[in-house]
N, C-alpha and C positions, 0 to 999 in steps of 0.2 A: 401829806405830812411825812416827813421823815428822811432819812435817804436808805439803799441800801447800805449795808456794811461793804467797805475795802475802795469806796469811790477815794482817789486821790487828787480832789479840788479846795485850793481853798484853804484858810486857816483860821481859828478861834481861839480863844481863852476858856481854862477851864478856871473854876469856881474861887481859886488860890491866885490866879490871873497870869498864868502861865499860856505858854503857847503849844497850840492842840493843834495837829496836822489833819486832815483833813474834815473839819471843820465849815460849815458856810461861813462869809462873813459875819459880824457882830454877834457871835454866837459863844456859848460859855459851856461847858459840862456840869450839867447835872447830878448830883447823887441823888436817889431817890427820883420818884414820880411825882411831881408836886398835882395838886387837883387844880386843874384849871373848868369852870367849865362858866357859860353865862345860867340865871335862870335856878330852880331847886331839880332834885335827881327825885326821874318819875318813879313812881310804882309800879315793879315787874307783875303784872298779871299773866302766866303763860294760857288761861285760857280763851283771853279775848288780842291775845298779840298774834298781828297776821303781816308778813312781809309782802310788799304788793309793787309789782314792775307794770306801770303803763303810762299813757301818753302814744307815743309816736310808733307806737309795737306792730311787729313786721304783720303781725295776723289780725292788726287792728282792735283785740282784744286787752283783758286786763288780766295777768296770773297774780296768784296769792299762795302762800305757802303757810300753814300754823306754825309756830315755833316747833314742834316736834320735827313735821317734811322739812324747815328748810337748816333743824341744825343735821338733817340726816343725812344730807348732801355730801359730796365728797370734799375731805377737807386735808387742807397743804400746811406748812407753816414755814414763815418767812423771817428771818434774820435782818435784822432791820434799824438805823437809828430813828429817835422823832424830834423834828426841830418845832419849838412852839415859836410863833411870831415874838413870846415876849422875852425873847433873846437866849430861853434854855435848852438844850440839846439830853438829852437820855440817848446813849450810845449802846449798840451791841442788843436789844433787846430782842427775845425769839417770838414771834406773833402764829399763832394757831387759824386756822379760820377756811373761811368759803373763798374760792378764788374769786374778782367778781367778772374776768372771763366766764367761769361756771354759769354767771346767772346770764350773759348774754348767750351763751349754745344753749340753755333752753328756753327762754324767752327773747329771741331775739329783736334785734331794732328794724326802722324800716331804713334802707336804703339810703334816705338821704338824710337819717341822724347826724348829727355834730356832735352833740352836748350832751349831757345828764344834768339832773339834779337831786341829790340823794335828799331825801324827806326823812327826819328824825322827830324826835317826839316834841308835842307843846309847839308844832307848825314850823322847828327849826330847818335849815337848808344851808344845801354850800352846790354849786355850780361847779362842774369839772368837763373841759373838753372829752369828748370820747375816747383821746389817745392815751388822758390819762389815768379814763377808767380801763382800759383794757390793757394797760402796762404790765408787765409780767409780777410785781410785786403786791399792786394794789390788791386788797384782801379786804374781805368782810371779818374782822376778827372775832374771834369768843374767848381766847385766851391769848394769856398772856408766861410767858415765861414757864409755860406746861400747868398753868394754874388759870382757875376760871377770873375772868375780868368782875374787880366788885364792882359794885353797881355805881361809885363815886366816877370809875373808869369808864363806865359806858354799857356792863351787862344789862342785857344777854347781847348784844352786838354793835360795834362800831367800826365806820370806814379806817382801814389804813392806807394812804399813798405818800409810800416813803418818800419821792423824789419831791413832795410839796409842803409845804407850812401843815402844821399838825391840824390848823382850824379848816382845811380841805376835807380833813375827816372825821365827819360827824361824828358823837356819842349815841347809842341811843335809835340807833336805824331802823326805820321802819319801811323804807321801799325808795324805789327809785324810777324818777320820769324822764322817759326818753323825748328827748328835744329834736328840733329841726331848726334850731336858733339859739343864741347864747342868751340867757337870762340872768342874772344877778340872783347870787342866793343870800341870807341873813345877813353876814358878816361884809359881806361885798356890798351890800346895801348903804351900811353903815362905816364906810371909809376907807375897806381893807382893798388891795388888790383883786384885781380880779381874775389871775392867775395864780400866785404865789409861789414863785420857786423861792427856794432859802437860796441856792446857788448865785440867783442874780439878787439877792435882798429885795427883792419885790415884796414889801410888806403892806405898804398903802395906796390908795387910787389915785394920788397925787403922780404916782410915782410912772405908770399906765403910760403907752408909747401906742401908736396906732397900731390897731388890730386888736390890742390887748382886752377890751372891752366890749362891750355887745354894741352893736349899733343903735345909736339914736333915732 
């Protein structure tokens, strides 16, 4: 989701239907955070909430971290816009959070990983190749603009990957499985691309050119 700040590709409309430079296409500016999310907003429990990395893990094991060790981790914060597929753009925003480089140097993948699929709550998912999880941007965020993320947002944690449609990164995270194959997560299930960069408007699976999708 999102892009970083000062990319010059591209051009939108902001909200008055003016013309915004770098912009994806069919994209507009937003004022405000609008709450997009599918589904109702769970109940933060921090004593039974555990972040959990397994699947395809280079030690063949599963790590889990409580919500205390994994917001203890070392944390960056990234400057960042966020493009939602339903054509509105939040520009400039500062994001706080867990690198998710961080989470692979200490759970690392096996060898012949490709994929991820970030698990969030109520079974939701989204599919991200490996490149785009270890992009220099992508974050696990907890804040938002030096202020904690409500919970309408995604507290206590959600993916950020600026360079993709905002539904790449979950609300609501709760772990993530390392793949050795591309899988279709929630949204990519049900119609959306299966990459989604905003740059090439890849919003739907109609849209999918070979390669772009998992194989049959």
């Amino acid at each position: 989701m999102g892009q970083p700040v000062g990319r010059e590709s591209g051009e939108g409309h902001d909200s008055a239907g003016a013309t915004q430079p770098g912009l994806p296409p069919g994209q507009r500016v937003q004022r405000g955070w609008p709450v997009t999310h599918y589904g109702p907003v769970p109940k933060f429990r921090p004593e039974r909430w555990e972040f959990r990395v397994f699947g395809a893990t280079a030690d063949g094991g599963k790590h889990c971290w409580s919500h205390e060790e994994f917001t203890a981790l070392p944390h960056t914060t990234v400057v960042a816009d966020l493009h939602c597929v339903t054509k509105f753009s939040m520009l400039g925003a500062e994001w706080g959070g867990i690198p998710a480089r961080t989470i692979l140097d200490i759970a690392p993948p096996a060898d012949d990983v490709t994929h991820v699929m970030v698990w969030a709550e109520y079974g939701f998912s989204s599919n991200l190749r490996l490149t785009d999880f270890t992009a220099d941007h992508t974050l696990f965020a907890t804040h938002k603009d030096g202020e904690l993320l409500t919970a309408e947002h995604g507290f206590p944690l959600r993916l950020i990957v600026p360079h993709l449609y905002a539904w790449k990164g979950p609300k609501w995270v709760r772990g993530v499985e390392y793949m050795t194959a591309d899988r279709r997560g929630f949204w990519e299930e049900r119609g959306y691309h299966n990459i989604g960069d905003p740059w090439r408007e890849q919003r739907y699976s109609y849209q999918e050119g070979p390669g772009d999708g998992p194989e049959l």
